[in-house]
N, CA, C and O atoms as a GROMACS GRO file, in nm:
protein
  560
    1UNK      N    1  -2.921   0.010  -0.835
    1UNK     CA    2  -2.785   0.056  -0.859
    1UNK      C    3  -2.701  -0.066  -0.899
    1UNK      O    4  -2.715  -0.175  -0.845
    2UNK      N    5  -2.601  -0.036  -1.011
    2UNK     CA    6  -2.545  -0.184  -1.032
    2UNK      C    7  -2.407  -0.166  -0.976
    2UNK      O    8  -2.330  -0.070  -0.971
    3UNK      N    9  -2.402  -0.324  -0.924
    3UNK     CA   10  -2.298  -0.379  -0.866
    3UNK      C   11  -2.166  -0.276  -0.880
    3UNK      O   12  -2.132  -0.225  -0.773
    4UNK      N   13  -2.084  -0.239  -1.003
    4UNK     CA   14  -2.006  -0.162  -1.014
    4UNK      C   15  -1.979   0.034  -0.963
    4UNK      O   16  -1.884   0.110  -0.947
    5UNK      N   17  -2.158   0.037  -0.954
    5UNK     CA   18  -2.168   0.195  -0.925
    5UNK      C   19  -2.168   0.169  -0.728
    5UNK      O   20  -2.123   0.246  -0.644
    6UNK      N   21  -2.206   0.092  -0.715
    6UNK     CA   22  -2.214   0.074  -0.575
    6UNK      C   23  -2.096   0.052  -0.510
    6UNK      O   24  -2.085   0.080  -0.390
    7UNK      N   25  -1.996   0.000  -0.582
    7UNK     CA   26  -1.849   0.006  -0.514
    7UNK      C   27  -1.765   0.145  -0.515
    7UNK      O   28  -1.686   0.184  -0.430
    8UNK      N   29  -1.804   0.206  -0.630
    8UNK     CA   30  -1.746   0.294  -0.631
    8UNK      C   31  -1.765   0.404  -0.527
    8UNK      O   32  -1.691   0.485  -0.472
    9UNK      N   33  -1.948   0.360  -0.520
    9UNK     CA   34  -2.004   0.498  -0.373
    9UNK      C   35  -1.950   0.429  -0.267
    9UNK      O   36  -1.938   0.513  -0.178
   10UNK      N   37  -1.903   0.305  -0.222
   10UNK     CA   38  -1.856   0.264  -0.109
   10UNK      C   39  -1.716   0.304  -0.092
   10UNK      O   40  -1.692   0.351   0.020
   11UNK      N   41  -1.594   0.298  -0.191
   11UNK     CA   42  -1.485   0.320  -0.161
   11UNK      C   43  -1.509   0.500  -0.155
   11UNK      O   44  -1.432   0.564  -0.083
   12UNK      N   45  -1.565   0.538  -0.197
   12UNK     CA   46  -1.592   0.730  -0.199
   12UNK      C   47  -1.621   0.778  -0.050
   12UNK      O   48  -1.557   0.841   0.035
   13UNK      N   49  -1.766   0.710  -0.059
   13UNK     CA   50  -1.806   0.714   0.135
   13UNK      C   51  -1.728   0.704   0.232
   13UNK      O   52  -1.717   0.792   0.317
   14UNK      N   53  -1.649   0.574   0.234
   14UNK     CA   54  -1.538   0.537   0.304
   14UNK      C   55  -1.435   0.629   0.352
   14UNK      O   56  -1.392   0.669   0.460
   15UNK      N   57  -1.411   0.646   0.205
   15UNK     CA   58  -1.268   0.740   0.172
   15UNK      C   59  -1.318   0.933   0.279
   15UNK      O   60  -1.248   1.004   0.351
   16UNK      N   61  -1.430   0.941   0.244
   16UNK     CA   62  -1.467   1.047   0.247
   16UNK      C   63  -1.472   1.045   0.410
   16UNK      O   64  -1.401   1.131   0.462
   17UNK      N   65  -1.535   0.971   0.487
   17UNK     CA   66  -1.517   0.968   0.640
   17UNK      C   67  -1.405   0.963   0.690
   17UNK      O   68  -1.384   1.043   0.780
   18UNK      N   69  -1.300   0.872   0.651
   18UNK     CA   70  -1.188   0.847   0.666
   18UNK      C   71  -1.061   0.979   0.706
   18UNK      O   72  -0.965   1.005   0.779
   19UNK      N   73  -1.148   1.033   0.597
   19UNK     CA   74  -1.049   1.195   0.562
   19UNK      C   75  -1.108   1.255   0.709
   19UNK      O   76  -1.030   1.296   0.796
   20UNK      N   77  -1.194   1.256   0.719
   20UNK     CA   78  -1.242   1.343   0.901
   20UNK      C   79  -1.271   1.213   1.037
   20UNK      O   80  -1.356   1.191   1.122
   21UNK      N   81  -1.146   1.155   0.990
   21UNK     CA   82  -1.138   1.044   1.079
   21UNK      C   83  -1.220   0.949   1.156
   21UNK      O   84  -1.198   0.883   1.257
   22UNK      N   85  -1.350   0.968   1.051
   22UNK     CA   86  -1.447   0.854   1.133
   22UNK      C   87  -1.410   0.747   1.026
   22UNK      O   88  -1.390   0.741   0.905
   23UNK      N   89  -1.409   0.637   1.177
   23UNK     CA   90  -1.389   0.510   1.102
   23UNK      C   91  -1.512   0.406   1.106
   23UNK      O   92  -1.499   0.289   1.069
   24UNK      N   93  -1.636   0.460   1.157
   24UNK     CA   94  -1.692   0.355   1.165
   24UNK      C   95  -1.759   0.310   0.986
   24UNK      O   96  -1.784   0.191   0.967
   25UNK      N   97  -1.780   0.394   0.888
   25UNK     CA   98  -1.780   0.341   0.806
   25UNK      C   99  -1.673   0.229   0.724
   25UNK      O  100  -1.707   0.133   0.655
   26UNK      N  101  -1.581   0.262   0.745
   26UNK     CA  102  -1.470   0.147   0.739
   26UNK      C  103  -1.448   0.020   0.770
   26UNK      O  104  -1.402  -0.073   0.702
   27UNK      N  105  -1.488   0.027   0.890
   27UNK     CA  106  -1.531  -0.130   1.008
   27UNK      C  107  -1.613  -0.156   0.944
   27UNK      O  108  -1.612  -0.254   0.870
   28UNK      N  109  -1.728  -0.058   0.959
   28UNK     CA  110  -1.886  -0.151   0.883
   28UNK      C  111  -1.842  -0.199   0.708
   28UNK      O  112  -1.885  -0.314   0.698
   29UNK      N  113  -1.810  -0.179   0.641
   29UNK     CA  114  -1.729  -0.250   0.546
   29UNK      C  115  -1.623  -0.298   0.511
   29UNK      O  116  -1.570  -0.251   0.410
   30UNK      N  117  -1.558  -0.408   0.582
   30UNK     CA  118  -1.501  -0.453   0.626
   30UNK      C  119  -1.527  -0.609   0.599
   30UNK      O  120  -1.646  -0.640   0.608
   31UNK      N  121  -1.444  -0.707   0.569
   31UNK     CA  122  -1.481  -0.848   0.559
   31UNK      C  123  -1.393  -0.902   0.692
   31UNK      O  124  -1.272  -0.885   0.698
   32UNK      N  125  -1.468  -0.970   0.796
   32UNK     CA  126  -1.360  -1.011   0.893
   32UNK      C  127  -1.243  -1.071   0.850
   32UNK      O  128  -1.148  -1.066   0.928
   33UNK      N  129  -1.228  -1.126   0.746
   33UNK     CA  130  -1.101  -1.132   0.733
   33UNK      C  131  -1.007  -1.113   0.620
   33UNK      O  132  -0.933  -1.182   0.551
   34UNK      N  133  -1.046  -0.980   0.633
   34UNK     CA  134  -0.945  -0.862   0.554
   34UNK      C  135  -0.825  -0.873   0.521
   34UNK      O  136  -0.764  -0.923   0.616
   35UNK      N  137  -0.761  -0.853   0.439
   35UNK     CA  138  -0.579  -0.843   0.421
   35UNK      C  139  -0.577  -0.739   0.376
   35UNK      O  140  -0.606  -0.726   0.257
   36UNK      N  141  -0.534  -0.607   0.471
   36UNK     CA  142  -0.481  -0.442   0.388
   36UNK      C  143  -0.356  -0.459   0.430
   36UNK      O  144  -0.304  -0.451   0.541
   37UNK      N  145  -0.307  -0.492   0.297
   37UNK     CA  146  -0.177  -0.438   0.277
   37UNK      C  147  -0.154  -0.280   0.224
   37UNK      O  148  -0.246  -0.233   0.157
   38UNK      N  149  -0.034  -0.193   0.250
   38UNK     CA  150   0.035  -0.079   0.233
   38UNK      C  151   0.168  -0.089   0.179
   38UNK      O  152   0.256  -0.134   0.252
   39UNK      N  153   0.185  -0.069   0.107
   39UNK     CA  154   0.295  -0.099   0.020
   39UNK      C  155   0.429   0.010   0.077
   39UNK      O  156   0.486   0.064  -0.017
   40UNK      N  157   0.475   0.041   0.190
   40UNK     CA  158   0.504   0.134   0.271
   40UNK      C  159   0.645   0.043   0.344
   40UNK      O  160   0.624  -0.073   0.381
   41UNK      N  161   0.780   0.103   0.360
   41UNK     CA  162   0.858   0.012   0.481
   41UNK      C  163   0.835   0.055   0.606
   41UNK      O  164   0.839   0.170   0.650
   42UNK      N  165   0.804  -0.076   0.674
   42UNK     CA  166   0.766  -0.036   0.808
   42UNK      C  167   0.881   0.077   0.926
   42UNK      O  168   0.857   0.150   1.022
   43UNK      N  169   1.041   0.030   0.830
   43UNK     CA  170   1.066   0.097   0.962
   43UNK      C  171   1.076   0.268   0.920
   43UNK      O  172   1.162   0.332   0.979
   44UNK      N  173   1.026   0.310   0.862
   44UNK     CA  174   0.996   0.416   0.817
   44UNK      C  175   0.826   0.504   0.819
   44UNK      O  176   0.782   0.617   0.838
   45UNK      N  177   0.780   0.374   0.788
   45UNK     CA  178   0.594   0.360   0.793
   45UNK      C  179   0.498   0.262   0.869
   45UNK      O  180   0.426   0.177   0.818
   46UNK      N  181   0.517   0.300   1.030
   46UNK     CA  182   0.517   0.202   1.110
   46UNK      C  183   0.373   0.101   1.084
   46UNK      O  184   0.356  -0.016   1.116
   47UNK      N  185   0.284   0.193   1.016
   47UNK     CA  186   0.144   0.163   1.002
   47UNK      C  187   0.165   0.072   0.832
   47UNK      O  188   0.062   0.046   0.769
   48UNK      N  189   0.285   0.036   0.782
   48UNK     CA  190   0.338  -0.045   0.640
   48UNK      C  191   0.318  -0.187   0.674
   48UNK      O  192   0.304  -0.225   0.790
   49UNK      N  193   0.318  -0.262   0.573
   49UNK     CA  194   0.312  -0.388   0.540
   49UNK      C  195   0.141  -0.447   0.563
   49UNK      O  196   0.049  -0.365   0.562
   50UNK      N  197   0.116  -0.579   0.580
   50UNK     CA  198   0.032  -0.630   0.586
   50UNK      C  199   0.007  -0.634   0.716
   50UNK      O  200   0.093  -0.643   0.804
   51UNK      N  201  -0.157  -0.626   0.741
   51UNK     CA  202  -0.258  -0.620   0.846
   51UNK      C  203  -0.368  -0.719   0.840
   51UNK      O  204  -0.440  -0.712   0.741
   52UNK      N  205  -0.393  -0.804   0.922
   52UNK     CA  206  -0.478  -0.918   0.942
   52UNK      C  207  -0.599  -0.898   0.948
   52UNK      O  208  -0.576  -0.796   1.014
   53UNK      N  209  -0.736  -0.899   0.939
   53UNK     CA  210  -0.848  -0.906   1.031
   53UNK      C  211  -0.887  -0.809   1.105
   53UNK      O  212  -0.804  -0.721   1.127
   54UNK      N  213  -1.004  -0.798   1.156
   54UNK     CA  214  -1.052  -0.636   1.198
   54UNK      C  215  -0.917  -0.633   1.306
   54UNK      O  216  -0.842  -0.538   1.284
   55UNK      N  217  -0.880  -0.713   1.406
   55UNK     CA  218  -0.772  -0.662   1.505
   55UNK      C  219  -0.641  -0.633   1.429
   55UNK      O  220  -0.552  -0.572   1.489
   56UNK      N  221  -0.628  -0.660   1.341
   56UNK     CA  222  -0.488  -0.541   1.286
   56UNK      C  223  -0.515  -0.455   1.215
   56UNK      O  224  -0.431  -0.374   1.176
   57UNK      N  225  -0.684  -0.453   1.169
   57UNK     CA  226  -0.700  -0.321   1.137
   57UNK      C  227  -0.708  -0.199   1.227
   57UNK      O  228  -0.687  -0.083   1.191
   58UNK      N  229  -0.742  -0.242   1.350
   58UNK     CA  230  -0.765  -0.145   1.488
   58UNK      C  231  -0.613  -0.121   1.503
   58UNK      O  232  -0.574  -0.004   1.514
   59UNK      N  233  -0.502  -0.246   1.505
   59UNK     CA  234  -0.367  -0.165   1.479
   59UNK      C  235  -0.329  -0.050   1.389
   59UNK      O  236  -0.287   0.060   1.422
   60UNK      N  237  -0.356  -0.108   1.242
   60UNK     CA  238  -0.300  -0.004   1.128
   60UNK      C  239  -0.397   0.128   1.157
   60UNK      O  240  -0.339   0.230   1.122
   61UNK      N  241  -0.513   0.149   1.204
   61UNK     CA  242  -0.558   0.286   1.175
   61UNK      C  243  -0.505   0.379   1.305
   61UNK      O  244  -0.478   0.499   1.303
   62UNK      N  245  -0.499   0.294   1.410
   62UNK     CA  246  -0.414   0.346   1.539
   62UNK      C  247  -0.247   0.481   1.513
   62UNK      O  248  -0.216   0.597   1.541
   63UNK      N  249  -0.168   0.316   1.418
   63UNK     CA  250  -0.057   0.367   1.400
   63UNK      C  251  -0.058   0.502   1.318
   63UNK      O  252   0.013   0.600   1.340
   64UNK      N  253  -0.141   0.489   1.232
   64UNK     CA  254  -0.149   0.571   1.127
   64UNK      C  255  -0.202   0.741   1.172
   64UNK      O  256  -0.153   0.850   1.143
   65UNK      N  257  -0.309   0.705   1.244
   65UNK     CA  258  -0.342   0.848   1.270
   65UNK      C  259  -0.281   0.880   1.434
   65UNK      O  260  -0.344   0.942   1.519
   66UNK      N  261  -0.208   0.849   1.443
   66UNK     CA  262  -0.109   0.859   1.568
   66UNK      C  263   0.036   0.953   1.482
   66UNK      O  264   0.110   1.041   1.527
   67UNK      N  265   0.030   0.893   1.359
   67UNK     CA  266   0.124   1.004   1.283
   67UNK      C  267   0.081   1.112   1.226
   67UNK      O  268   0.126   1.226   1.234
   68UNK      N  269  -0.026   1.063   1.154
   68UNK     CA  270  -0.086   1.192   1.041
   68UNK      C  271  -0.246   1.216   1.080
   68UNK      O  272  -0.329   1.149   1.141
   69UNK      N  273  -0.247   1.343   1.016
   69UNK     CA  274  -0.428   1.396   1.039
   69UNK      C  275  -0.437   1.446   0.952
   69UNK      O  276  -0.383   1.554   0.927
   70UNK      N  277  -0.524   1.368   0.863
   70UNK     CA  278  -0.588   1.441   0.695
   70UNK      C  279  -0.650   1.580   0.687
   70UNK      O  280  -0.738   1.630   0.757
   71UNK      N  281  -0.600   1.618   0.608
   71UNK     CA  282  -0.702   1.740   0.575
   71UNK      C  283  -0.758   1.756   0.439
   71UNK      O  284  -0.836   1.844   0.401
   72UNK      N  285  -0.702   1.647   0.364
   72UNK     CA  286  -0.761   1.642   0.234
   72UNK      C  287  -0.688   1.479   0.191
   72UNK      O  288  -0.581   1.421   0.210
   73UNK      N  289  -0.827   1.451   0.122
   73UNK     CA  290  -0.816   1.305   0.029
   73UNK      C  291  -0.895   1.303  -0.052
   73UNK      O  292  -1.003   1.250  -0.026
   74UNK      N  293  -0.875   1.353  -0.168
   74UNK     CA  294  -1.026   1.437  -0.275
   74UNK      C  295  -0.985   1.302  -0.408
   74UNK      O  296  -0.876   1.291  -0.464
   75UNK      N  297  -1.067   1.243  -0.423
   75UNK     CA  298  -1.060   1.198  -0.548
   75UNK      C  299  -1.005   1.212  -0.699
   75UNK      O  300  -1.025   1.324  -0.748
   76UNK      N  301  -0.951   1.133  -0.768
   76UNK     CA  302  -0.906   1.208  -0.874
   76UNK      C  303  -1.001   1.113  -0.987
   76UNK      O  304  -1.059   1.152  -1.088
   77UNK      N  305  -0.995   1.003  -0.940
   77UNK     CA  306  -1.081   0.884  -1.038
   77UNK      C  307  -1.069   0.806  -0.955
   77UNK      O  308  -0.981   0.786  -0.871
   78UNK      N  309  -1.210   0.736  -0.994
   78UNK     CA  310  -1.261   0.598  -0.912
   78UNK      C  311  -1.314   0.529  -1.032
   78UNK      O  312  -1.361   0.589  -1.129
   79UNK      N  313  -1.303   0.379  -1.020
   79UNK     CA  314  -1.310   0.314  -1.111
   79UNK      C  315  -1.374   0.169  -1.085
   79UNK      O  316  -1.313   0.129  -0.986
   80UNK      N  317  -1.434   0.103  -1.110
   80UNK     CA  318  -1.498  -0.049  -1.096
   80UNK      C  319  -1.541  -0.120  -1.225
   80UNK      O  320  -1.598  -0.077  -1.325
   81UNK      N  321  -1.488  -0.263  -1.186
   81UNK     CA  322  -1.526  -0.361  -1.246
   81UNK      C  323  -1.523  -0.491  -1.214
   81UNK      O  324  -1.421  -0.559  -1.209
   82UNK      N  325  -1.668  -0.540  -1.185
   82UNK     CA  326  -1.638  -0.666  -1.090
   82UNK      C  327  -1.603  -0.642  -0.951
   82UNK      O  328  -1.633  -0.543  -0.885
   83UNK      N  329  -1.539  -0.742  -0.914
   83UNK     CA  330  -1.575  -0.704  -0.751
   83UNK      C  331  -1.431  -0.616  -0.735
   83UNK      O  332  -1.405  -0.614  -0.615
   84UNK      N  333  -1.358  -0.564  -0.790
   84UNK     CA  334  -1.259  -0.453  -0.838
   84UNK      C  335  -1.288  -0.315  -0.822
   84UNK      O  336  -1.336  -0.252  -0.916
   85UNK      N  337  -1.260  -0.258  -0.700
   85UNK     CA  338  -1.249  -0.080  -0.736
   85UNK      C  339  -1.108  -0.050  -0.686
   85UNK      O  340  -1.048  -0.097  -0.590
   86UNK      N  341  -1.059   0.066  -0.802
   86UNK     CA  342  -0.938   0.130  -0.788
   86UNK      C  343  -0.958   0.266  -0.770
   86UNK      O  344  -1.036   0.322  -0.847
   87UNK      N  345  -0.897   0.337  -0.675
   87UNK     CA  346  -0.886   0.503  -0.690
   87UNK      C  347  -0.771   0.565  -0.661
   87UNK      O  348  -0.681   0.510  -0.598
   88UNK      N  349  -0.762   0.708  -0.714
   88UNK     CA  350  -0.605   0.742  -0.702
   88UNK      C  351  -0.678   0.882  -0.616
   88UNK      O  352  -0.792   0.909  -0.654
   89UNK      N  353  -0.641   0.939  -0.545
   89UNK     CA  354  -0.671   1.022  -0.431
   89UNK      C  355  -0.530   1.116  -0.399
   89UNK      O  356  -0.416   1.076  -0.378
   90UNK      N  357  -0.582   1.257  -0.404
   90UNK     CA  358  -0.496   1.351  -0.372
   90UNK      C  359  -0.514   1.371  -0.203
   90UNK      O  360  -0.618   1.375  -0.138
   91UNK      N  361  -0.378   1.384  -0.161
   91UNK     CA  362  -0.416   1.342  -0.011
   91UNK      C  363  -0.309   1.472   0.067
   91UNK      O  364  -0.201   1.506   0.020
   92UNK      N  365  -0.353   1.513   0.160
   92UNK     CA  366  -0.282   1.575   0.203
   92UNK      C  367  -0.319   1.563   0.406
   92UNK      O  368  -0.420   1.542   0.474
   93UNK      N  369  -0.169   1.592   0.435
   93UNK     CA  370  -0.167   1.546   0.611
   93UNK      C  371  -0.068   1.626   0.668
   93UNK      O  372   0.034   1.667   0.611
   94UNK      N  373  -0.108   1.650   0.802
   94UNK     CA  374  -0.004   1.714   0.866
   94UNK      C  375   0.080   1.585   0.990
   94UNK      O  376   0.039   1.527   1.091
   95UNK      N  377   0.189   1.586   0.928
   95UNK     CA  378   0.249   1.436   1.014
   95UNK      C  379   0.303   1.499   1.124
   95UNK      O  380   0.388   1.586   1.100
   96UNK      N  381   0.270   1.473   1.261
   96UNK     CA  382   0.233   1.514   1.399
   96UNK      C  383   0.350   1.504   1.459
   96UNK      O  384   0.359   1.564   1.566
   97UNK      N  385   0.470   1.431   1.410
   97UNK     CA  386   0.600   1.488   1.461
   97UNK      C  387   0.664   1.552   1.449
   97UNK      O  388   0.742   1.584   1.539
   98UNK      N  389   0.664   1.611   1.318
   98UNK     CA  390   0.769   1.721   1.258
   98UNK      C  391   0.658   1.848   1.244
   98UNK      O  392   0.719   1.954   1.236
   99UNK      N  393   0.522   1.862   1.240
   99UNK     CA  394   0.457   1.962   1.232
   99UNK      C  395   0.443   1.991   1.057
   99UNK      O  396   0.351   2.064   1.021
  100UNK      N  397   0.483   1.966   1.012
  100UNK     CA  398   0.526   1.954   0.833
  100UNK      C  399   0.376   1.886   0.774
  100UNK      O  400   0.337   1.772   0.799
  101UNK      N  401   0.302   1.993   0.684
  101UNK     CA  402   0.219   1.897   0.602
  101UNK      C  403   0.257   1.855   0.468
  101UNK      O  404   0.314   1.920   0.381
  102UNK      N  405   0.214   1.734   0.467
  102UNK     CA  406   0.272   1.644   0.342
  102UNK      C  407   0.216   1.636   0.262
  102UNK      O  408   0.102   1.653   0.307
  103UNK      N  409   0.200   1.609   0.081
  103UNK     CA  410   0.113   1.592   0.028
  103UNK      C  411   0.168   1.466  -0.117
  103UNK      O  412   0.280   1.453  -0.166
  104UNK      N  413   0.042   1.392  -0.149
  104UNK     CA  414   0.082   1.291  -0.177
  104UNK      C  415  -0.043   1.210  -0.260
  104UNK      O  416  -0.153   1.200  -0.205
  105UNK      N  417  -0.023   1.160  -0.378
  105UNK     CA  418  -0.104   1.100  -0.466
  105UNK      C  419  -0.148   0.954  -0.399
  105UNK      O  420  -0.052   0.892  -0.353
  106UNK      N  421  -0.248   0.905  -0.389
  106UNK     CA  422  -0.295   0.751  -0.303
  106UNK      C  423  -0.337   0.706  -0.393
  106UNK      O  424  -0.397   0.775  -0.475
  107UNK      N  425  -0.313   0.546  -0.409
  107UNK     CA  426  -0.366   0.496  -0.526
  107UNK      C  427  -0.437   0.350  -0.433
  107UNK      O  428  -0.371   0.275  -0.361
  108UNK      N  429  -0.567   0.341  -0.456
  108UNK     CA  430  -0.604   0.240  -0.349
  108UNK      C  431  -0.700   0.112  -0.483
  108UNK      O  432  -0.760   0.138  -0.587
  109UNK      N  433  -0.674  -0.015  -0.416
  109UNK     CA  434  -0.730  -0.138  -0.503
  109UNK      C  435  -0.819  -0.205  -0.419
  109UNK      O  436  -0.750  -0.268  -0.340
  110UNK      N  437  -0.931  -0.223  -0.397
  110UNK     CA  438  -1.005  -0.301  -0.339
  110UNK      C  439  -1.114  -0.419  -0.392
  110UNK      O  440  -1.223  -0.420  -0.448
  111UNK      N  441  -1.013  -0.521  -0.340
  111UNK     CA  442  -1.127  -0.661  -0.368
  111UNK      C  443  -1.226  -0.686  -0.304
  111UNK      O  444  -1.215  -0.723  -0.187
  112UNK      N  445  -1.348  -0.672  -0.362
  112UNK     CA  446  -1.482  -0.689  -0.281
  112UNK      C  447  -1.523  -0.830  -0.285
  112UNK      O  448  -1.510  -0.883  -0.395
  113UNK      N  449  -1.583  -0.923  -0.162
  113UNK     CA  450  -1.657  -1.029  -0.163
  113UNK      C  451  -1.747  -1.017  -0.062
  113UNK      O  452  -1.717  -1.002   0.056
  114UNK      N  453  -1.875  -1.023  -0.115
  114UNK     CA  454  -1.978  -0.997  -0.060
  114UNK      C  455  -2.057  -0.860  -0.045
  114UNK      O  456  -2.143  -0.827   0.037
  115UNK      N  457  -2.014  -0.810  -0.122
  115UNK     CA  458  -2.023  -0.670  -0.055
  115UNK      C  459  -1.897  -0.594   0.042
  115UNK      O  460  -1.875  -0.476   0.014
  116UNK      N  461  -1.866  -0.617   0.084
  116UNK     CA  462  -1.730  -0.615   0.197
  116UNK      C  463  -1.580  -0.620   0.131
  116UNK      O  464  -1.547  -0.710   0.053
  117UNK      N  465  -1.490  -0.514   0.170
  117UNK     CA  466  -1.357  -0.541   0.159
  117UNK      C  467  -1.235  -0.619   0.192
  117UNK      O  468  -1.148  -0.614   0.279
  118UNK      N  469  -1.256  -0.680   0.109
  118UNK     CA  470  -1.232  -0.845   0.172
  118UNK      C  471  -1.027  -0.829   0.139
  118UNK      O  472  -0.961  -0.892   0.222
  119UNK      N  473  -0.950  -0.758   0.038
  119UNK     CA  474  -0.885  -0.692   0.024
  119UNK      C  475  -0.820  -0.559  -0.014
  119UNK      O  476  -0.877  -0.489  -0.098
  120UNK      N  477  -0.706  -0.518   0.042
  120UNK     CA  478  -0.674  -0.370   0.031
  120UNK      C  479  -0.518  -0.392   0.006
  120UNK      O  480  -0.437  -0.477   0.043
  121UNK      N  481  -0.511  -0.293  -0.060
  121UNK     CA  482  -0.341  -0.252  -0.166
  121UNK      C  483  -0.346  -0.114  -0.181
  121UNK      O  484  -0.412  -0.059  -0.269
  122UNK      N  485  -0.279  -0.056  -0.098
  122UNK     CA  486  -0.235   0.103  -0.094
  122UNK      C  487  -0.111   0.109  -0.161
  122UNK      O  488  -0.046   0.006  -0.169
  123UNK      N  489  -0.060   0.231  -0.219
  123UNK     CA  490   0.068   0.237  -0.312
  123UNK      C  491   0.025   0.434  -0.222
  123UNK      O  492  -0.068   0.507  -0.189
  124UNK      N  493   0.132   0.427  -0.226
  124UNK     CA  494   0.219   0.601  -0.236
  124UNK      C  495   0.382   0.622  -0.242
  124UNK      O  496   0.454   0.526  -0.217
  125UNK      N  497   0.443   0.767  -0.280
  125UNK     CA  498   0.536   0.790  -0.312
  125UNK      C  499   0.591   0.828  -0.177
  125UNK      O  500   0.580   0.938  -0.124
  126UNK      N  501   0.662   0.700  -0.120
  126UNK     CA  502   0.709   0.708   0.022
  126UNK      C  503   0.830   0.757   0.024
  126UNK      O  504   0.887   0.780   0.131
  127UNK      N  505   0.878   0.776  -0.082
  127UNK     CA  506   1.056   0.872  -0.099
  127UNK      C  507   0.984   1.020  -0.078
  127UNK      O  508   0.974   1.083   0.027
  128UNK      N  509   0.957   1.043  -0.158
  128UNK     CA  510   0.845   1.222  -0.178
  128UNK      C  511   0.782   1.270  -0.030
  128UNK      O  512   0.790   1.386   0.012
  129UNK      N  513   0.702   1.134   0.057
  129UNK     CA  514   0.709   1.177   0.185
  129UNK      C  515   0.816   1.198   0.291
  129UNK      O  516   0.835   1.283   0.378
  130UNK      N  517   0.875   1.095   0.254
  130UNK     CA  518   1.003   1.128   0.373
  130UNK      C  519   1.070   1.250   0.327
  130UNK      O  520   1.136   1.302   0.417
  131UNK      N  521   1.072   1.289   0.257
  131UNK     CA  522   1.158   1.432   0.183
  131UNK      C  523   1.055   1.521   0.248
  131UNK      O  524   1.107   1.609   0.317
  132UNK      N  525   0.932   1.521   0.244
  132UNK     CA  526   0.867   1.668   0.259
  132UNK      C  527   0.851   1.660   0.422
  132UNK      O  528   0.838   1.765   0.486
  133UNK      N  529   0.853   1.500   0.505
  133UNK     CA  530   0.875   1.487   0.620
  133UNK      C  531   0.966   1.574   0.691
  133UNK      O  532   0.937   1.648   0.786
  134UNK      N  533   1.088   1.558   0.631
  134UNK     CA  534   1.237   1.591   0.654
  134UNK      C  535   1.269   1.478   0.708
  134UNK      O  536   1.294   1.494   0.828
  135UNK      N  537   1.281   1.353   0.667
  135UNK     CA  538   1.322   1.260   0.737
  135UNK      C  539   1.434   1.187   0.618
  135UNK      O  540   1.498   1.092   0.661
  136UNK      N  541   1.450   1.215   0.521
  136UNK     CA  542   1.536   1.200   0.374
  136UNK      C  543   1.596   1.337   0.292
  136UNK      O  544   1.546   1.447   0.273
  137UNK      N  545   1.708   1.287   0.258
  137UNK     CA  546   1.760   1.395   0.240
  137UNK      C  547   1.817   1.384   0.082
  137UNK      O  548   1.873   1.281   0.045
  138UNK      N  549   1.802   1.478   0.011
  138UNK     CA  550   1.842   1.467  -0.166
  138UNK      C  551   1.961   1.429  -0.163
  138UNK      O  552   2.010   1.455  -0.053
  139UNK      N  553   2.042   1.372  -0.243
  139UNK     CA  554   2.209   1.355  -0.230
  139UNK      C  555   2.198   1.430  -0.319
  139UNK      O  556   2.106   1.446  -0.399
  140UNK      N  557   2.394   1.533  -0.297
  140UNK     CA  558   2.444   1.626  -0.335
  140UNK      C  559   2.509   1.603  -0.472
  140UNK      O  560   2.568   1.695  -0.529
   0.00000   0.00000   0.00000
């Protein structure tokens, strides 16, 4: 399998456990010292900004599914080149305070070294969530 098809089944696999909340595929690919950033404001997206090393990854997945529980993260395109995979992911969650499910396009970048995700860059439309949250409100 070449280098490029193999990232792509890794960020898929990943992605795909992730959605039914097992994380141990995640950990197991994983570079100890990871930088996932979320392009998210924290005081809005407590699980936002940058995360260190497997121990702030055990933070960010904490925070995160302490808010939301996936019920869908289906692929739309996955893409590689070099130690480069990008995917944009239709995602949908029910965020556990308001009872409200949200839904929301994920666009994820991962730098591979070694095999391992050595970096992470999440992007979503965090105005579009807080609106379907009810936590933002349209001006009149």
């Amino acid at each position: 399998m070449s280098q490029e098809l193999s990232n792509k089944t890794l960020m898929l696999s990943v992605i795909a456990a992730f959605k039914d909340s097992d994380l141990e595929p995640l950990f197991a690919a994983l570079h100890p010292d990871v930088v996932w950033e979320v392009t998210a404001p924290r005081e809005h997206f407590r699980f936002g900004g940058t995360h260190h090393g497997l121990v702030g990854m055990r933070e960010y997945t904490a925070l995160l599914f302490s808010r939301y529980h996936f019920i869908r993260f289906d692929p739309k395109l996955v893409t590689a080149k070099g130690d480069h995979v990008c995917g944009v992911f239709a995602a949908e969650a029910l965020h556990r305070p308001s009872g409200r499910y949200v839904k929301s396009d994920i666009a994820i970048h991962w730098t591979l070294q070694d095999g391992k995700i050595f970096r992470h860059q999440g992007f979503f439309d965090t105005a579009g969530v807080l609106l379907q949250q009810g936590e933002l409100m349209v001006a009149a």
